[in-house]
C-alpha positions as CSV (number, residue, x, y, z in Angstrom):
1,X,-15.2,9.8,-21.5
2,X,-14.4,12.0,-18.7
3,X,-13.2,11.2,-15.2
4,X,-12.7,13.5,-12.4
5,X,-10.6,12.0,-9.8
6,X,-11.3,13.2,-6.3
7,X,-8.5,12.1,-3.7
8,X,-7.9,14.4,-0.2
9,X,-4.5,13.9,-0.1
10,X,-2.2,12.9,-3.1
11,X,1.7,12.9,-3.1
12,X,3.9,10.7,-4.8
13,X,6.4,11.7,-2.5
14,X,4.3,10.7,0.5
15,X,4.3,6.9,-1.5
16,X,1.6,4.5,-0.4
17,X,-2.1,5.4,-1.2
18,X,-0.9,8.4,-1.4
19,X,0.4,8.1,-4.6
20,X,-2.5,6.1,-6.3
21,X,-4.4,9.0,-7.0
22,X,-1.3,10.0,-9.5
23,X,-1.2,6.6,-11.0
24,X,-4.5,6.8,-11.8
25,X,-4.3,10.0,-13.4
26,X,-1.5,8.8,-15.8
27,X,-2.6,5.7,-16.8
28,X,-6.1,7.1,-17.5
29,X,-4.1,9.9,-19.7
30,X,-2.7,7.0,-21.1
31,X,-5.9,4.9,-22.2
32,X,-7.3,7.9,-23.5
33,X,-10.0,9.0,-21.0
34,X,-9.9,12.5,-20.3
35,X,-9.0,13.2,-16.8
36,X,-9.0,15.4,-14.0
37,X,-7.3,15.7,-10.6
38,X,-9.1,17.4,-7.2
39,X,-6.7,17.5,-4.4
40,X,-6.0,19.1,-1.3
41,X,-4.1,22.0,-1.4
42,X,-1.9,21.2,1.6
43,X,-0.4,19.1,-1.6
44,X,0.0,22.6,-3.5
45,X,4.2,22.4,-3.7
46,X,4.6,18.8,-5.2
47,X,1.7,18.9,-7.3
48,X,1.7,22.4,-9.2
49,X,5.3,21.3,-9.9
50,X,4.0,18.1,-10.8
51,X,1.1,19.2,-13.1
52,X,3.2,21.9,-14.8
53,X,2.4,21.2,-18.2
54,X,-1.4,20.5,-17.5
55,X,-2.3,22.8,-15.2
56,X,-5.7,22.5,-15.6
57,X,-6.2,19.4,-15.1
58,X,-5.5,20.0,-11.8
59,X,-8.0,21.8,-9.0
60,X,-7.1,22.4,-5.7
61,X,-9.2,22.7,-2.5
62,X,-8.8,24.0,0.9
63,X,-10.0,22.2,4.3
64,X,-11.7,23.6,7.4
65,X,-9.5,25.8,9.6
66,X,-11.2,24.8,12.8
67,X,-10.1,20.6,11.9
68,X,-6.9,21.5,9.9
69,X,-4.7,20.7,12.9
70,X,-6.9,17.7,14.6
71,X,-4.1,15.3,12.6
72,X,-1.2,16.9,13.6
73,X,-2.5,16.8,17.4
74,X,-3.4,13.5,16.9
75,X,0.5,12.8,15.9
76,X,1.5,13.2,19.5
77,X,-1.4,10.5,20.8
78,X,-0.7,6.3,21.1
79,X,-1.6,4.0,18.1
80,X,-5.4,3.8,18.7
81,X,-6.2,7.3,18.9
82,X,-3.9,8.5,16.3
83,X,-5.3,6.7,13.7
84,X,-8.8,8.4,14.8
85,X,-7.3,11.4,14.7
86,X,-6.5,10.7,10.5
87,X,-10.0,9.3,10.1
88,X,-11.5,12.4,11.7
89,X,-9.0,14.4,9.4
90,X,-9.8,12.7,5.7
91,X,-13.7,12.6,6.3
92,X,-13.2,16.8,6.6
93,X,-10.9,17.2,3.9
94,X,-13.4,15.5,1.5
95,X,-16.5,17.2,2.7
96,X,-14.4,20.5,2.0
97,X,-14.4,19.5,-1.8
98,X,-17.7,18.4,-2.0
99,X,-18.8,21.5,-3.6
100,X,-16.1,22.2,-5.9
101,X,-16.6,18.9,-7.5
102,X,-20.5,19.2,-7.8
103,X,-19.4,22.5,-9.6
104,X,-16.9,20.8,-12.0
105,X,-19.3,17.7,-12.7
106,X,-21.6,20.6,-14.0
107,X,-18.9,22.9,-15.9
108,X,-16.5,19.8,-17.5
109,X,-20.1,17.6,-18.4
110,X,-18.1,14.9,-16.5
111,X,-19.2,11.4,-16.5
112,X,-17.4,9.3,-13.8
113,X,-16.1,10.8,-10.1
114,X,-13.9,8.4,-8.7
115,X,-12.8,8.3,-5.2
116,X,-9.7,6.0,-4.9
117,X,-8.7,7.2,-1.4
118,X,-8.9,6.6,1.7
119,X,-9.1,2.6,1.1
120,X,-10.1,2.3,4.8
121,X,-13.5,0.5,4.2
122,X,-14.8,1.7,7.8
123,X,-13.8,5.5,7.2
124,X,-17.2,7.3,5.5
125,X,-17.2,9.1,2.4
126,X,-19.5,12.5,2.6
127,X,-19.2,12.4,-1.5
128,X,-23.2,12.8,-2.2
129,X,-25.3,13.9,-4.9
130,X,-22.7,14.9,-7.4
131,X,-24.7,14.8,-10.1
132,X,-22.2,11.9,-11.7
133,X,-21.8,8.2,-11.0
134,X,-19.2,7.5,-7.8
135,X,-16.8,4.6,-8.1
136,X,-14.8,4.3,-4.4
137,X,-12.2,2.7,-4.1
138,X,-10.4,-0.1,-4.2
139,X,-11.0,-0.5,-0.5
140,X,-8.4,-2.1,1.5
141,X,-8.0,-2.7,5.4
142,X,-9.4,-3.6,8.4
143,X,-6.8,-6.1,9.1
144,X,-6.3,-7.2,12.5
145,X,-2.9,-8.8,14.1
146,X,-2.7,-12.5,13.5
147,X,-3.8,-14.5,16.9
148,X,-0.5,-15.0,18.6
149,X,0.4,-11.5,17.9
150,X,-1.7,-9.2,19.4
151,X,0.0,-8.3,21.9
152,X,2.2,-6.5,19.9
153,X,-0.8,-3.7,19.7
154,X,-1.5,-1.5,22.6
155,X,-4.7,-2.1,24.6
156,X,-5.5,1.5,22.9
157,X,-5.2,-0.2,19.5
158,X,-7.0,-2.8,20.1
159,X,-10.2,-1.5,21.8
160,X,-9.8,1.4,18.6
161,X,-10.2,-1.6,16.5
162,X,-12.8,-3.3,18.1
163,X,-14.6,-0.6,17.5
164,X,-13.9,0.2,13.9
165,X,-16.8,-2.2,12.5
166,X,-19.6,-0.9,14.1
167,X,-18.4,2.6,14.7
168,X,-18.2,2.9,11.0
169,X,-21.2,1.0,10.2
170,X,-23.0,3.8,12.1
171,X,-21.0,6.7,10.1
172,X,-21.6,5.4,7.0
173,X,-25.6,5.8,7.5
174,X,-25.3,9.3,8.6
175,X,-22.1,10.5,6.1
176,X,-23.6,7.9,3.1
177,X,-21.1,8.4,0.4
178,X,-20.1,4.8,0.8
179,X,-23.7,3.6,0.6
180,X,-25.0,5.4,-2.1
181,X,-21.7,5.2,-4.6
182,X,-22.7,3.4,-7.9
183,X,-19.8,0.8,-7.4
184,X,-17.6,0.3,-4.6
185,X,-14.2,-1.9,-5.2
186,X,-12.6,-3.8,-2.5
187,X,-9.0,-5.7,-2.8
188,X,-10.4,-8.9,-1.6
189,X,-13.3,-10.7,0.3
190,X,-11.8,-10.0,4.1
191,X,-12.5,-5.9,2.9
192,X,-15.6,-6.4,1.2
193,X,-17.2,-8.1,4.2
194,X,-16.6,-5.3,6.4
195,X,-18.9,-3.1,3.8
196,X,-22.6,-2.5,5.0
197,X,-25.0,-4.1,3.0
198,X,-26.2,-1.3,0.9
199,X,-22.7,-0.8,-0.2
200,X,-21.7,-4.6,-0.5
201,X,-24.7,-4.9,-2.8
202,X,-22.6,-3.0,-5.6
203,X,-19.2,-4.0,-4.8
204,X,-16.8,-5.9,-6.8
205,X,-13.2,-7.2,-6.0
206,X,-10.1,-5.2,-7.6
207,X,-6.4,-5.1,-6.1
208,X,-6.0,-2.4,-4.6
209,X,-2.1,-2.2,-4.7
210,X,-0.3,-2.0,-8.3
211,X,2.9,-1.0,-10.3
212,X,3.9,0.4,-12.9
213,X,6.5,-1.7,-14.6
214,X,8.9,1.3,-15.8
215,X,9.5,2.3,-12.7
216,X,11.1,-1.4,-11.6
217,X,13.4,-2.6,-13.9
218,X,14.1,-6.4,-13.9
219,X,17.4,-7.5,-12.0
220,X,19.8,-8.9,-14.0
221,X,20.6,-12.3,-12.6
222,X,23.4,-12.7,-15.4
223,X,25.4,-10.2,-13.7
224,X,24.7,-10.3,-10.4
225,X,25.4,-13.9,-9.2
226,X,25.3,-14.1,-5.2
227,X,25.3,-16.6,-2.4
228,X,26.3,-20.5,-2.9
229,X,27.5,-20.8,-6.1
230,X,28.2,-17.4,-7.2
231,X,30.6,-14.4,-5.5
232,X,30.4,-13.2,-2.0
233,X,27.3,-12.5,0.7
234,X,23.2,-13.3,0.1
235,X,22.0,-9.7,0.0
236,X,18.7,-9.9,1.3
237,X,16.5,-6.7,1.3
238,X,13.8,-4.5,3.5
239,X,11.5,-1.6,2.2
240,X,9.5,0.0,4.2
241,X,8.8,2.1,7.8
242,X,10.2,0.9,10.8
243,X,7.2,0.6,12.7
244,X,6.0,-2.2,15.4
245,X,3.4,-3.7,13.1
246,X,5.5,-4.5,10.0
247,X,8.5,-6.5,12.8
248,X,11.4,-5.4,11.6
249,X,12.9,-6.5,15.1
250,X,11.5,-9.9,14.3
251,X,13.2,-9.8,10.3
252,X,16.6,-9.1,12.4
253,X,16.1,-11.9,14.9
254,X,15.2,-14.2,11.7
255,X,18.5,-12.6,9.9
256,X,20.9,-13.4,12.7
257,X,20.2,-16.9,13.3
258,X,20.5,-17.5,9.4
259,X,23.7,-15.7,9.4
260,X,25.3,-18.3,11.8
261,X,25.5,-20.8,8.9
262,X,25.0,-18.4,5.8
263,X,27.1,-15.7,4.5
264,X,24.6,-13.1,4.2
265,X,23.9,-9.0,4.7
266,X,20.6,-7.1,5.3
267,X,19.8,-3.9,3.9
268,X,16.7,-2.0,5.5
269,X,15.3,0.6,3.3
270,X,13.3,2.7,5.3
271,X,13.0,5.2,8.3
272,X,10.5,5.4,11.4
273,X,10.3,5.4,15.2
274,X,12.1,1.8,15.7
275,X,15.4,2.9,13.9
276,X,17.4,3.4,17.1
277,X,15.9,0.3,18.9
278,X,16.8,-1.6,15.6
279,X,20.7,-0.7,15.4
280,X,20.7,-1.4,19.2
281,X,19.1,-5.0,18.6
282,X,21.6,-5.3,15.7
283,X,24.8,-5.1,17.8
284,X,23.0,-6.9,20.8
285,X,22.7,-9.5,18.3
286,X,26.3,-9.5,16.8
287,X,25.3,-9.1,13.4
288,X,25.5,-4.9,12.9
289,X,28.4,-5.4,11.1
290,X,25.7,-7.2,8.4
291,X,22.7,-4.8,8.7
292,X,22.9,-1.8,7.0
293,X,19.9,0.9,7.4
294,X,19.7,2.9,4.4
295,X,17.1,5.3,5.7
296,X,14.5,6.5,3.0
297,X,15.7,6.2,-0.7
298,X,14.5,8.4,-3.8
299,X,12.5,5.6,-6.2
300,X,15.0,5.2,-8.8
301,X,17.4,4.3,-5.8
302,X,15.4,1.8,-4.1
303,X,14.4,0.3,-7.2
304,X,18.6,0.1,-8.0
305,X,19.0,-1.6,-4.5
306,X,16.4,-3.9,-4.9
307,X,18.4,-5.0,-8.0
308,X,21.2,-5.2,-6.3
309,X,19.8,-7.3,-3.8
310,X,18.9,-11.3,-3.9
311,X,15.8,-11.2,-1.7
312,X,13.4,-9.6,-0.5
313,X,11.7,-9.7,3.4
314,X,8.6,-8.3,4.5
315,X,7.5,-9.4,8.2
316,X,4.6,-7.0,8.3
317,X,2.0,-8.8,10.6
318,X,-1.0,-6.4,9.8
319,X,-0.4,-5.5,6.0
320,X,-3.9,-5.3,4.3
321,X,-1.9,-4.2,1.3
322,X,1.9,-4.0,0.3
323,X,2.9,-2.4,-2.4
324,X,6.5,-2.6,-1.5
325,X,6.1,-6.8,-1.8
326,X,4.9,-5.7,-5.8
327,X,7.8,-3.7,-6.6
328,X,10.3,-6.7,-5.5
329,X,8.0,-9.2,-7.5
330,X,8.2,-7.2,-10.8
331,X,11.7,-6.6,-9.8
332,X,12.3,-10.0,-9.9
333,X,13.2,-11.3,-6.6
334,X,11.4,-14.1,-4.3
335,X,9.8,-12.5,-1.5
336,X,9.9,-14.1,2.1
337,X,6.2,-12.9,3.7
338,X,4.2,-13.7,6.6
339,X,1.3,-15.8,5.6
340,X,-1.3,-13.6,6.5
341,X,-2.8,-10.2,5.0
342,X,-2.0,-8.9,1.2
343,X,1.2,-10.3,0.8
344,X,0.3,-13.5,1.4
345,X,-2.3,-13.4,-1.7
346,X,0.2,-11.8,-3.5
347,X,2.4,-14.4,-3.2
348,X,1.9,-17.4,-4.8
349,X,3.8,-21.0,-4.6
350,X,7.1,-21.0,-6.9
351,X,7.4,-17.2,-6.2
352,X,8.0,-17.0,-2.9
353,X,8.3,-18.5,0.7
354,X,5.1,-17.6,2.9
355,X,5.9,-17.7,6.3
356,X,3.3,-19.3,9.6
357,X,2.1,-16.7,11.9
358,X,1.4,-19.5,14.3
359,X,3.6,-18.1,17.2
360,X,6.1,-15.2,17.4
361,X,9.2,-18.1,18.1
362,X,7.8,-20.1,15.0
363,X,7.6,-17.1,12.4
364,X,11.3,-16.0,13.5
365,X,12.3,-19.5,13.1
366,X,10.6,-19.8,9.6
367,X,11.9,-16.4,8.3
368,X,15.2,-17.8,9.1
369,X,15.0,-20.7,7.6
370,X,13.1,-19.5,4.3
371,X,16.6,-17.1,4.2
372,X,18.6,-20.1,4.4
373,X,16.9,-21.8,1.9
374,X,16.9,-19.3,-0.5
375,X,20.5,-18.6,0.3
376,X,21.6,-22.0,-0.7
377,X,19.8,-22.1,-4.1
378,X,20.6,-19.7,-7.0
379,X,18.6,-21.3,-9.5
380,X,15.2,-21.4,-6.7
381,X,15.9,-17.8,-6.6
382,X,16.3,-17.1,-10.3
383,X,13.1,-19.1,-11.2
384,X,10.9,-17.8,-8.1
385,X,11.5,-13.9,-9.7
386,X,10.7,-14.7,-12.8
387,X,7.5,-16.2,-11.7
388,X,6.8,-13.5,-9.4
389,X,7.5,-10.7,-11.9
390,X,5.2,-12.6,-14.0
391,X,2.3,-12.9,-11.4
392,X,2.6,-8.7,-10.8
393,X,2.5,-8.1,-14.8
394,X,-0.5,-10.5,-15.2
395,X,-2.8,-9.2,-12.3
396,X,-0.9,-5.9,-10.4
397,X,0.2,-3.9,-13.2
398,X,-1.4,-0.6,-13.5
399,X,-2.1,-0.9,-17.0
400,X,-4.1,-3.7,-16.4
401,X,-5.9,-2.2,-13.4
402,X,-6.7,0.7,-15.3
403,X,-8.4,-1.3,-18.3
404,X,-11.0,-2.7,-16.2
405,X,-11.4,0.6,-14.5
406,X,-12.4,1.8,-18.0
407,X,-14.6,-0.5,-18.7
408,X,-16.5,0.1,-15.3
409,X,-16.4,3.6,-16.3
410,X,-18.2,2.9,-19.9
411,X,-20.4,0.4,-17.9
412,X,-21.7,3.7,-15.4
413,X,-21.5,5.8,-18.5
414,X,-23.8,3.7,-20.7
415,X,-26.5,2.8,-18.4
416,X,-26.7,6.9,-18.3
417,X,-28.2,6.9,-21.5
């Protein structure tokens, strides 16, 4: 079998989606199906580096000069607006490889083109007529703020997301990748009902967010003994940007009333906008002298903190995804989430603490006392991670994404023939 992989912008560096494209790659490698990379060439450093001993497995494609610097314009507008300016920005970097792959399906006799980025199922694909089946996706997104929280958006945002459904209802018809794909995944049933008919008519559901176990060792809760009944502070753990919409500020506030009757420290992995704000909230607080902000971390370090650590926080309010909340579950740590979005289908009872969105004074109250909980109880901690590590190897590990990718691939392949 052979799969070319079309993705406009691929960097493990990057992290996110961004990386999925990679993953994919490997794990295809892996389970024997001949692959192929297209990327964008703004990607050139990481990825010739990357595909050193393959090199031609991997094409590279240009973009249009007269969009190439609509995204880094768009950098400098508020929330809505930027993320039209990266919508405007991946539709032209795939329509710039459109050829080249039509070209390649021809030359390699490929079977399969999949597409497994952008996941934004409102953002059109102009990946037509290839002369292969198209899988897309899996589609992830469209996630709103919960009720009592939007606010926390700017009126920009939120008239830009308004407009997202029908705006890209309208695209899809006129750029029809989307539509005319031969199988379109989405993570769950909230993304796969914001799919136009035409393209929920061949959809199926597949997570959209996976791991590969390797690269997250299991903590060692032998060694490591925290909190009541074992030596010194809780060490609960962030991973992630420091951006409005994941509340940081709010995983702070939640921290420092749990740290009036627990002895506990918070390590934020991460780097973004709010830093400074963040510190200054930590010594307004009284508690800097138990945060500590890490900035960004290589993978093999934030994999050893996470280790190190005794749980794991993640107060994103509009998280379609959250990849980050997979690596602490196949780490083995309970995860405190807000009960809304991807995490809060990741997370399951007896692996972690979901936490009510209900108001903003009710989830800081909850985070705080889901830390205090967890702070008091070794062996709820200890059985939590193994169930959660459990839970990521039996639906979110990449080997097990990528089987029943294959099997969609021979499905596509067969009814060729």
């Amino acid at each position: 079998m052979r799969v070319l992989i079309a993705s406009h912008y691929t960097s493990e560096a990057m992290g996110g989606e961004a990386a999925i494209p990679l993953r994919l790659f490997d794990r295809l490698r892996q389970h024997g199906v001949d692959a192929w990379l297209v990327a964008h060439d703004g990607d050139r450093a990481e990825l010739t580096e990357r595909f050193a001993d393959c090199p031609d497995r991997l094409i590279l494609t240009g973009g249009w000069r007269s969009l190439s610097q609509v995204f880094t314009f768009g950098q400098k507008l508020p929330d809505g607006l930027r993320s039209v300016a990266w919508g405007i920005t991946q539709v032209e970097r795939q329509r710039a490889m459109v050829g080249e792959i039509r070209k390649l399906v021809r030359e390699l006799s490929i079977d399969v083109v999949h597409q497994p980025i952008g996941i934004a199922p409102n953002i059109p694909s102009p990946l037509t007529r290839l002369g292969a089946p198209l899988v897309v996706g899996p589609l992830n997104g469209g996630l709103s703020m919960p009720p009592a929280f939007r606010g926390r958006d700017s009126r920009t945002a939120r008239m830009v997301q308004a407009a997202r459904r029908p705006v890209g209802h309208a695209a899809h018809h006129v750029i029809r990748g989307k539509l005319e794909a031969s199988v379109v995944l989405a993570a769950n049933e909230h993304t796969r009902a914001l799919l136009p008919a035409a393209a929920l008519a061949r959809s199926r559901i597949m997570p959209e967010s996976a791991v590969v176990f390797g690269d997250w060792p299991v903590k060692d809760y032998r060694s490591a003994p925290a909190g009541s009944g074992g030596a010194g502070p809780i060490r609960f753990v962030y991973l992630g940007r420091l951006v409005a919409y994941k509340s940081p500020d709010l995983l702070i506030e939640g921290f420092a009333i749990a740290s009036k009757t627990v002895d506990a420290r918070l390590e934020i992995i991460g780097d973004g906008p709010m830093r400074a704000d963040l510190e200054a909230l930590a010594r307004r607080l009284g508690v800097a002298d138990r945060v500590t902000f890490a900035g960004w971390l290589t993978k093999p370090d934030a994999s050893a903190r996470l280790r190190d650590s005794d749980v794991f926080v993640h107060p994103s309010l509009r998280e379609p995804g959250g990849t980050s909340v997979l690596e602490a579950m196949a780490t083995g740590l309970p995860c405190i989430v807000a009960n809304w979005g991807g995490p809060a289908e990741y997370i399951e009872d007896g692996t972690g603490i979901r936490v009510s969105v209900a108001s903003r004074d009710t989830f800081v109250a909850n985070i705080a006392d889901a830390m205090t909980q967890l702070a008091a109880d070794p062996e709820l901690r200890k059985d939590m991670g193994t169930k959660a590590r459990a839970r990521v190897a039996e639906y979110y590990d990449w080997d097990v994404l990528t089987g029943q990718l294959v099997k969609i691939y021979q499905e596509l392949t067969d009814s060729r023939f």
